[in-house]
C-alpha positions as CSV (number, residue, x, y, z in Angstrom):
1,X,-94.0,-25.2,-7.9
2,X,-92.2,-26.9,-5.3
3,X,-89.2,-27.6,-7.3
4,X,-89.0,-24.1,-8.3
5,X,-88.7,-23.2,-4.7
6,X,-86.2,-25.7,-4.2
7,X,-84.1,-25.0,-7.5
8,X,-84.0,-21.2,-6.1
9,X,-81.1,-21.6,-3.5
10,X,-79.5,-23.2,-6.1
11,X,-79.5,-20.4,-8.5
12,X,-78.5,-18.3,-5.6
13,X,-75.8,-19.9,-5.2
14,X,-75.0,-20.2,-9.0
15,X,-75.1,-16.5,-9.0
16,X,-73.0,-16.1,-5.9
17,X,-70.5,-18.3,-6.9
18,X,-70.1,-16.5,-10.2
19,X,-69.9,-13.0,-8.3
20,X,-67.0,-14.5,-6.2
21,X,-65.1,-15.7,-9.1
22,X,-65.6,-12.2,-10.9
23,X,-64.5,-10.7,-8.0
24,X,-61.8,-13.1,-7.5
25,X,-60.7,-12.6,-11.2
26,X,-60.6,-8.8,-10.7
27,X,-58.3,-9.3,-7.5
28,X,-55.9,-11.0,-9.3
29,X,-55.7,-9.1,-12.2
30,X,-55.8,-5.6,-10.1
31,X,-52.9,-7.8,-8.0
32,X,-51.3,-8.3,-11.1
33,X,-51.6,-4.5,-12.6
34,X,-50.0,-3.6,-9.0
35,X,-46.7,-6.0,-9.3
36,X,-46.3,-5.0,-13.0
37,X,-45.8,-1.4,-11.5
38,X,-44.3,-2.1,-8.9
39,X,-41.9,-4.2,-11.1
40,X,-41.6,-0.9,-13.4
41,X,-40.6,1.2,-10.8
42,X,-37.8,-1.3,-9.4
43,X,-36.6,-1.6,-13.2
44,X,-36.7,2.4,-13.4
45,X,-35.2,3.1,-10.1
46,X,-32.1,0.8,-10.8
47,X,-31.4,2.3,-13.8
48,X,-31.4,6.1,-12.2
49,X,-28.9,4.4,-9.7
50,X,-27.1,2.7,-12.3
51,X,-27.1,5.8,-14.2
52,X,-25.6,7.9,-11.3
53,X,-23.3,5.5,-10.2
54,X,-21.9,5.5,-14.1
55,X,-22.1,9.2,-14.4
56,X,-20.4,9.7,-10.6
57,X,-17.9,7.4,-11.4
58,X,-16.6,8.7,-14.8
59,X,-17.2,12.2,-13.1
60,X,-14.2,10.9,-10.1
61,X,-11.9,9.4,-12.6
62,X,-11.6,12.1,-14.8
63,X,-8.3,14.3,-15.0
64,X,-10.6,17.6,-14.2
65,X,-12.1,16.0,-10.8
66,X,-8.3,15.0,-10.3
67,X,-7.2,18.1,-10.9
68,X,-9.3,19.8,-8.7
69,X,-8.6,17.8,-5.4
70,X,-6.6,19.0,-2.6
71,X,-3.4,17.5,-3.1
72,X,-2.7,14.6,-0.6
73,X,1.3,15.4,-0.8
74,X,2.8,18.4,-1.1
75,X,5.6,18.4,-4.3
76,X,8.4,20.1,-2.6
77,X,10.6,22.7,-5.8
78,X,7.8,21.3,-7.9
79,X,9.3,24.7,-9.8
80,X,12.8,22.8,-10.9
81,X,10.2,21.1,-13.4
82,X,10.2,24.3,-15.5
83,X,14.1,24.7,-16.2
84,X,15.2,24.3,-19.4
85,X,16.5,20.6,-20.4
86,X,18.7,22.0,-23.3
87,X,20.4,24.2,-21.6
88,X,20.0,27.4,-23.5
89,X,17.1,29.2,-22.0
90,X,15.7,30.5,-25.4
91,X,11.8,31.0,-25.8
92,X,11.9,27.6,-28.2
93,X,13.7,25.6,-25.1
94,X,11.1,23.0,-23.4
95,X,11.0,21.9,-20.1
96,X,11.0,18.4,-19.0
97,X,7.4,17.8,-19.2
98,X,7.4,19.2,-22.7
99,X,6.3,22.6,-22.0
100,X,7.7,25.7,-24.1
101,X,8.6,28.6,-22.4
102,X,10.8,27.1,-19.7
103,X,12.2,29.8,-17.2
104,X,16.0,28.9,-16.3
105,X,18.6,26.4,-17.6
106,X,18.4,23.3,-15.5
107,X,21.8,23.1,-13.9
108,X,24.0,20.1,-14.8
109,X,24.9,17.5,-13.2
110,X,20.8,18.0,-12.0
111,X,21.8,17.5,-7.9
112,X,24.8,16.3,-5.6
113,X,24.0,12.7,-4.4
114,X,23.9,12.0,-0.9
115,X,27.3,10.4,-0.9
116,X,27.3,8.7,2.5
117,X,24.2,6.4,0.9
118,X,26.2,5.0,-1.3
119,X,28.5,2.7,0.5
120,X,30.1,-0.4,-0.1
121,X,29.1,-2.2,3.0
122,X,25.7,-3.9,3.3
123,X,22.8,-1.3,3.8
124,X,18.8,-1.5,3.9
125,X,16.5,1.3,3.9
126,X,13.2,2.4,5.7
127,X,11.4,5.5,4.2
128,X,9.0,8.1,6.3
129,X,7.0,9.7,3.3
130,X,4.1,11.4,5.8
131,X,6.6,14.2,6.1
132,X,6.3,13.7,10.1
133,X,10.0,14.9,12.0
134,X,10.3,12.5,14.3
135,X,8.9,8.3,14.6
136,X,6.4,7.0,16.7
137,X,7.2,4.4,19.2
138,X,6.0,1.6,16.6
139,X,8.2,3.0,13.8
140,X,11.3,3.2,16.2
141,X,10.9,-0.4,17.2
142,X,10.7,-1.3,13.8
143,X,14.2,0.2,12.8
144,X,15.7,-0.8,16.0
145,X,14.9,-4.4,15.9
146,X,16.6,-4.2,12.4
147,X,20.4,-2.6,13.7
148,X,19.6,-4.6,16.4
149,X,19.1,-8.2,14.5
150,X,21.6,-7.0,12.2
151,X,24.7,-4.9,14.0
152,X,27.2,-5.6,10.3
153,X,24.0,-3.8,8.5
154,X,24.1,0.2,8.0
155,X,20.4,1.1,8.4
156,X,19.4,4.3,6.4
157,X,16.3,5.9,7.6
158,X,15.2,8.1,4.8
159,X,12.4,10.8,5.8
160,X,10.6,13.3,3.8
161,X,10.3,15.7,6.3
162,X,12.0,19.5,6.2
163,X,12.8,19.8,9.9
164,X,13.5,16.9,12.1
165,X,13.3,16.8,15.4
166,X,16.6,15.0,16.2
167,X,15.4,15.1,19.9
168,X,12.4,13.3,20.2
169,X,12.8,10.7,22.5
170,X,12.3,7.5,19.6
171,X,15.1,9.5,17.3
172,X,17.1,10.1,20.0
173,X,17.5,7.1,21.5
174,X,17.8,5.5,18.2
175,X,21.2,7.8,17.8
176,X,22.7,7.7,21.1
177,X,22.4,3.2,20.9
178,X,22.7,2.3,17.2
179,X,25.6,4.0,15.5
180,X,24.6,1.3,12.5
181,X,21.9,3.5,12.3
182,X,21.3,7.1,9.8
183,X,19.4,9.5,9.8
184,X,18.7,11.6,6.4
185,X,15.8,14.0,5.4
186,X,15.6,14.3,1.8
187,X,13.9,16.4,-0.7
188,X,11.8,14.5,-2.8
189,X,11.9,17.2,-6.0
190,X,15.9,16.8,-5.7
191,X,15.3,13.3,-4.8
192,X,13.6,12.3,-8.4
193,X,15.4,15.0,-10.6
194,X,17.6,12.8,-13.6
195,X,15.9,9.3,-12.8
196,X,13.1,7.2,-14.6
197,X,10.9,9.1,-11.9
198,X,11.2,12.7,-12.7
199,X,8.4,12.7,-15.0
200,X,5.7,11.4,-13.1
201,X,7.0,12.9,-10.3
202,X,6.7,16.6,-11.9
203,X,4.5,16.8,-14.6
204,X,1.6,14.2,-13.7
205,X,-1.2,14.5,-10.9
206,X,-0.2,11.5,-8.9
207,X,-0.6,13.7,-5.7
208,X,-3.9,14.9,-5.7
209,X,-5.2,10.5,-6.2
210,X,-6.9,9.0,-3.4
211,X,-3.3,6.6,-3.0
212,X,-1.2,9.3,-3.2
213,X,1.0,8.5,0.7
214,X,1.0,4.8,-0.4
215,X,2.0,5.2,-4.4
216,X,5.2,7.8,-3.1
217,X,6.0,4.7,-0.9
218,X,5.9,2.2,-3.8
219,X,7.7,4.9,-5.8
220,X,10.4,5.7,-3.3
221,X,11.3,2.1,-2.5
222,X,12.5,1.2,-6.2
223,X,13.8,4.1,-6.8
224,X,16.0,3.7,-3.7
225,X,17.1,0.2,-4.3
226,X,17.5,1.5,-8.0
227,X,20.0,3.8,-6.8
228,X,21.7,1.9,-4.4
229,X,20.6,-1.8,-3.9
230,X,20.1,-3.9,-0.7
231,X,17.6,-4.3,1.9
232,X,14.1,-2.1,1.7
233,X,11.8,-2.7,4.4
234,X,8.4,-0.9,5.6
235,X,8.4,0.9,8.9
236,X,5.8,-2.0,10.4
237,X,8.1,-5.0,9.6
238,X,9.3,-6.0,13.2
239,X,12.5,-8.3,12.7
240,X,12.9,-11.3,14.9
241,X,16.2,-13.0,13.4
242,X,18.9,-12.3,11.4
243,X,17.9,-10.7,7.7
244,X,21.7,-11.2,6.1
245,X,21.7,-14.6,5.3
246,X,19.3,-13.9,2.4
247,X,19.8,-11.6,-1.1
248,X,18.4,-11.1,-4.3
249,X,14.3,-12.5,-2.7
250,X,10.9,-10.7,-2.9
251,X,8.6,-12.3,-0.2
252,X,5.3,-13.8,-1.0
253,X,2.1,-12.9,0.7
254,X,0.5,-15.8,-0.5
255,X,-0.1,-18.0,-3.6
256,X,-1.4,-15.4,-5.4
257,X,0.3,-12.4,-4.8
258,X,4.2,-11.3,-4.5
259,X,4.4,-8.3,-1.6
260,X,6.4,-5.2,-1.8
261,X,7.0,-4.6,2.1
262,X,10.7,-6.4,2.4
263,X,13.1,-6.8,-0.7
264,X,16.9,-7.2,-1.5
265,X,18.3,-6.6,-4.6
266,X,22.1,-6.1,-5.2
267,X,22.9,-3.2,-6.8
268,X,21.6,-2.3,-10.9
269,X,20.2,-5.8,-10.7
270,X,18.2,-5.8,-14.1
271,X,14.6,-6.5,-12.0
272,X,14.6,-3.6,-9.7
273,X,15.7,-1.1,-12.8
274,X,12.6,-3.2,-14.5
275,X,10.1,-2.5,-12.1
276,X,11.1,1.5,-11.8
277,X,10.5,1.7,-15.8
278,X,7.6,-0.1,-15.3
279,X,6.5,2.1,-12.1
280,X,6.7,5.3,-14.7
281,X,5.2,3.7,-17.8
282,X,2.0,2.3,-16.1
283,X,1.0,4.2,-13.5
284,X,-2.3,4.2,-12.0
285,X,-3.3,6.6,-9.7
286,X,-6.7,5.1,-8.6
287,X,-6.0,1.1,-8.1
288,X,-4.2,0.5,-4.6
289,X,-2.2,-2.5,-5.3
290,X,-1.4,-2.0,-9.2
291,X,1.9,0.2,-8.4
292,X,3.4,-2.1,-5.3
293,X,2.6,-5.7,-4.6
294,X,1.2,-6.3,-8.3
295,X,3.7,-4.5,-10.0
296,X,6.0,-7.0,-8.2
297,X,4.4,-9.8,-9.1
298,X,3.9,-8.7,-13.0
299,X,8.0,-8.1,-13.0
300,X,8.5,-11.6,-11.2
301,X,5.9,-13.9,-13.8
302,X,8.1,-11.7,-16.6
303,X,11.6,-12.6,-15.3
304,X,10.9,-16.2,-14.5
305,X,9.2,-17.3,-17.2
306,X,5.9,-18.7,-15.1
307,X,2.7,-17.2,-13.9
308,X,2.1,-19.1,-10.3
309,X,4.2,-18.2,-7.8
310,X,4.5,-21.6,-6.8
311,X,7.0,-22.0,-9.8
312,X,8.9,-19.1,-8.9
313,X,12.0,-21.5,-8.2
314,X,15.7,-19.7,-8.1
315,X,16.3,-22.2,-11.1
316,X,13.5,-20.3,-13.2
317,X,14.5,-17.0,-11.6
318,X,18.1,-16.7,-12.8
319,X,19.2,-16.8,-8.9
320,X,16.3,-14.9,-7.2
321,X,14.4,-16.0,-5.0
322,X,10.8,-16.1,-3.4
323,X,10.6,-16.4,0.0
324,X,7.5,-18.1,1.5
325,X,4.8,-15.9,3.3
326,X,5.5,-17.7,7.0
327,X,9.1,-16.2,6.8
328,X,7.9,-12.6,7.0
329,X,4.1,-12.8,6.8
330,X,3.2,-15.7,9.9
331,X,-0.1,-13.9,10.4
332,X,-1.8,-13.0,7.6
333,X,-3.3,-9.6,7.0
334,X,-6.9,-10.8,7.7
335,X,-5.8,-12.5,10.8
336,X,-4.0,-9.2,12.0
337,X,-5.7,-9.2,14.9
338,X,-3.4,-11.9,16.4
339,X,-1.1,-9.4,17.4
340,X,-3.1,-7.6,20.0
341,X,-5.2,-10.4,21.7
342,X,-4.3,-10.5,25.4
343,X,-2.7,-13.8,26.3
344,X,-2.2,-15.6,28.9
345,X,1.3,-17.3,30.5
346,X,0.9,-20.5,28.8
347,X,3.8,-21.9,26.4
348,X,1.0,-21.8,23.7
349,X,0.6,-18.0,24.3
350,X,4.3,-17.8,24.0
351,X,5.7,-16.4,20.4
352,X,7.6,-19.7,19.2
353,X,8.1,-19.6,15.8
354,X,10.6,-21.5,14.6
355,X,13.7,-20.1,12.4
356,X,11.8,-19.7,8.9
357,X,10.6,-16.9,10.3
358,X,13.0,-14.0,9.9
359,X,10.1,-11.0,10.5
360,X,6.4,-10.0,11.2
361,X,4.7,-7.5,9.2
362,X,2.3,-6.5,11.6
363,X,-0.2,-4.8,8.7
364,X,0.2,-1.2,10.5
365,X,-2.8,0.3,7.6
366,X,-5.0,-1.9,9.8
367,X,-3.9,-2.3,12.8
368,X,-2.5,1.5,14.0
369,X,-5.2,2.1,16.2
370,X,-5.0,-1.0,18.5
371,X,-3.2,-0.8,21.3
372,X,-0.4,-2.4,22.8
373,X,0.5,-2.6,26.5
374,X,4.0,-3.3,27.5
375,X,2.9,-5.7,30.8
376,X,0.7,-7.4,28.7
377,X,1.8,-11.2,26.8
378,X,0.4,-9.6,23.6
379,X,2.4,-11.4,20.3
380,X,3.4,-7.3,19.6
381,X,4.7,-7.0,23.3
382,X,6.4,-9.7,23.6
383,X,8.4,-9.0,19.7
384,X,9.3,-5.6,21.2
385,X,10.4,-6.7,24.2
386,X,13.1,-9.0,22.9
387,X,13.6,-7.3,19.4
388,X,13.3,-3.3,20.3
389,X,14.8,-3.3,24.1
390,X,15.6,0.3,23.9
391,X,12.6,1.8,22.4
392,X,10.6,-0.3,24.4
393,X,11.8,0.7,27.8
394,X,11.5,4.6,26.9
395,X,8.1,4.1,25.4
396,X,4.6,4.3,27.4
397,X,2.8,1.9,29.0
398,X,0.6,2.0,26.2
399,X,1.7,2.7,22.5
């Protein structure tokens, strides 16, 4: 009897035990049911975003979705594109994109060129494609510190805009000191009419991409040096030194990539014709970088033979060359910043590159809305203070 009492507790425990470890067991395996939903609806839900990202995506790249988008440049006569490339006017006559039912013959030859361009001397070329009338401080400094470096150098400034304003204090002052320096607005519809360009320029949708401003710049620059040959540089390419010394070069922005901000080629040389073909024949409206600093690079790995830059050598180049990044990129684009740090008066605060490097390209996509103040030791100020003297002492204390 006694050991029946005793053994009781025991089976107590026996049972309780067994009641925890059902209860445990039903825990898990409700904890278990709950992460296999949860799991389900993570699985689920990725997909739906997956899904919308995929349907979103094909939805933006589509011609209709391009179609449909405010232009982001306005193709000035886009009209001429409907003349009549045979001449006769007839209801079987096509136009140059290939369209029947063309409205007037297209006159012949297509447009006068502007004759003062094409000049024996040594020239180089900025382009303003924003349509704006007049340059910004920045902008001015840029072309001045070119004529400026460069006095035996005619400097073309080639804008887009209708109606300049010739009396803006940057255009003006550019005038009245640098009579290396011109000034010429140019339609962009005349502009393309009989080159490699015309068709992409009229009959495609280039306008309305997301890369429109940039892909007219990449456009513009070989079609210029197509036209005409020498010196092409962007309007944020501050020169510190002489530019003359060096023809027939692309410059590298690093080991991987050729850029597309500062070239020379002499004029018809067979790459620049190469890379306006190539410009037309393989366009891409929605990658940044395909129709400038990679188009470069593809023309250069063709022409020489190699793919790394590092093999580029004149030898392999048939005479061109490759300049190295420090000798017109000595900050790098994610270092940009370097430009605008104050600075103090220490000779390590001073700018003291030595003569490898010709320019700065001071990355103006990323770094237009930093300020630079003319009192200041800033790397910026203290390029436009010896490089730009004249726009410099008209602009504001802070431009």
């Amino acid at each position: 009897m006694r050991l029946c009492q005793s053994a009781a507790p025991v089976y107590r425990l026996l049972d309780q035990s067994q009641e925890e470890w059902i209860s445990s067991v039903t825990n898990s395996s409700r904890k278990c049911r709950s992460i296999s939903v949860n799991r389900r609806r993570t699985v689920f839900f990725t997909l739906i975003v997956l899904l919308l990202f995929f349907v979103t995506y094909n939805f933006v790249t589509s011609e209709n979705y391009l179609h449909r988008m405010s232009p982001r440049v306005n193709v000035r006569r886009a009209g001429r594109s409907r003349c009549c490339l045979t001449g006769g006017g007839t209801i079987n006559d096509s136009d140059m994109c290939g369209r029947r039912n063309c409205l007037w013959p297209c006159p012949y030859p297509p447009l006068p060129e502007h004759k003062h361009l094409n000049v024996t001397q040594d020239k180089a070329f900025f382009h303003e494609t924003s349509g704006a009338t007049s340059l910004n401080f920045r902008q001015a400094c840029v072309v001045e510190s070119l004529a400026y470096r460069n006095s035996n150098l005619t400097v073309h400034l080639i804008m887009t805009g209708q109606h300049l304003d010739l009396n803006s204090v940057t255009m003006k002052t550019l005038k009245e000191n640098y009579p290396n320096v011109q000034i010429t607005s140019i339609n962009l519809g005349d502009y393309m009419v009989g080159t490699p360009l015309e068709r992409w320029y009229f009959c495609t949708d280039w306008n309305r991409g997301w890369y429109a401003v940039p892909h007219l710049s990449d456009a513009l620059r070989f079609l210029t040096l197509s036209k005409y040959g020498g010196y092409y540089f962007d309007l944020d390419v501050i020169q510190l030194r002489p530019v003359t010394p060096y023809r027939n070069f692309v410059v590298a922005e690093d080991g991987d990539k050729l850029g597309s901000s500062v070239i020379h080629v002499d004029y018809q040389h067979p790459i620049i014709l190469a890379a306006v073909e190539s410009f037309a024949a393989d366009y891409k409206w929605y990658v940044w970088s395909h129709n400038g600093p990679d188009l470069v690079t593809r023309i250069l790995q063709n022409w020489c033979q190699v793919y790394y830059i590092s093999w580029m050598t004149p030898e392999r180049c048939k005479g061109f060359r490759i300049l190295p990044p420090k000798s017109f990129y000595p900050v790098h684009y994610y270092r940009w910043r370097a430009y605008f740090y104050k600075r103090g008066d220490q000779p390590k605060d001073i700018v003291n590159w030595d003569e490898s490097v010709v320019g700065a390209h001071v990355w103006n996509s990323l770094s237009s809305e930093w300020v630079v103040n003319k009192n200041s030791n800033q790397y910026y100020a203290q390029m436009a203070r010896l490089s730009c003297p004249r726009i410099f002492n008209v602009a504001p204390q802070q431009f």
